[in-house]
C-alpha positions in Angstrom: 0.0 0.0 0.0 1.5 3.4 -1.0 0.4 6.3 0.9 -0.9 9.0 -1.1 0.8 12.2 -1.3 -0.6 15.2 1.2 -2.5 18.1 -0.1 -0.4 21.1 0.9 -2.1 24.0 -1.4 -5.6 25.3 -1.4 -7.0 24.5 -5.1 -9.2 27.9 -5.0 -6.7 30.0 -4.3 -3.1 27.8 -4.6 -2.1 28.9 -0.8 -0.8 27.0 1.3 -3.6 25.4 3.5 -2.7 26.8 6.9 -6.3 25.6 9.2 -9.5 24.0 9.7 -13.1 24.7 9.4 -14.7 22.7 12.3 -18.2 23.3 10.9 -17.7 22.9 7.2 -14.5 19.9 8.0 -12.4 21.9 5.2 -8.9 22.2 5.0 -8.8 26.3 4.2 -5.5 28.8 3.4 -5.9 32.6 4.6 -8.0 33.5 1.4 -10.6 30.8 2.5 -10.7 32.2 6.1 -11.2 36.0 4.9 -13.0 36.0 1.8 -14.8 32.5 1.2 -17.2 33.1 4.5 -15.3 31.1 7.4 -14.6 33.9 8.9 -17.0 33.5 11.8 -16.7 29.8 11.9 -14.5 27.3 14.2 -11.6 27.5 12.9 -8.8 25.5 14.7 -5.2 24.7 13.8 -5.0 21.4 11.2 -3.0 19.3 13.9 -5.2 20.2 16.8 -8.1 19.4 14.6 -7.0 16.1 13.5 -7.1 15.1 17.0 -10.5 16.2 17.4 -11.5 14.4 14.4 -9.7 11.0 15.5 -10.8 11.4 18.9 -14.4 11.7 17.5 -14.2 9.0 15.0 -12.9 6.7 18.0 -15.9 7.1 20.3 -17.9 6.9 17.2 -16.6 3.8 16.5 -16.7 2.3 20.2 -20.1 3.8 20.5 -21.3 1.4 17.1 -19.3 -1.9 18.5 -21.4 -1.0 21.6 -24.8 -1.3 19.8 -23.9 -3.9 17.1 -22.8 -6.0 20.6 -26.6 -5.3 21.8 -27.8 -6.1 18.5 -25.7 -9.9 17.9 -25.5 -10.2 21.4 
């Protein structure tokens, strides 16, 4: 398995992506932030958001084990 290369510029405005947009779940550069309406949203630092995400992805994931075990069970 090759791992596929990371998207490092914005395709809108070929910036380099620099956060994320909690409520939208966008990667955005500064042009996104100030011009393409995220400027009042949640926006958070990429890394600091990737551990949001995996953190929520986790419980969502022991969460479903937890009813699939009720379900089989």
């Amino acid at each position: 398995m090759t791992k596929s290369p990371e998207k490092t510029k914005c395709e809108t405005h070929n910036k380099n992506l620099e956060a994320y947009c909690m409520m939208c779940r966008e990667l955005l550069c500064i042009d996104c932030i100030l011009n393409d309406g995220h400027k009042n949203h949640d926006i958070s630092a990429i890394e600091k958001a990737a551990e949001v995400e995996k953190s929520w992805f986790s419980d969502f994931y022991k969460w479903s084990q937890e009813i699939e075990d009720k379900l089989i069970g």
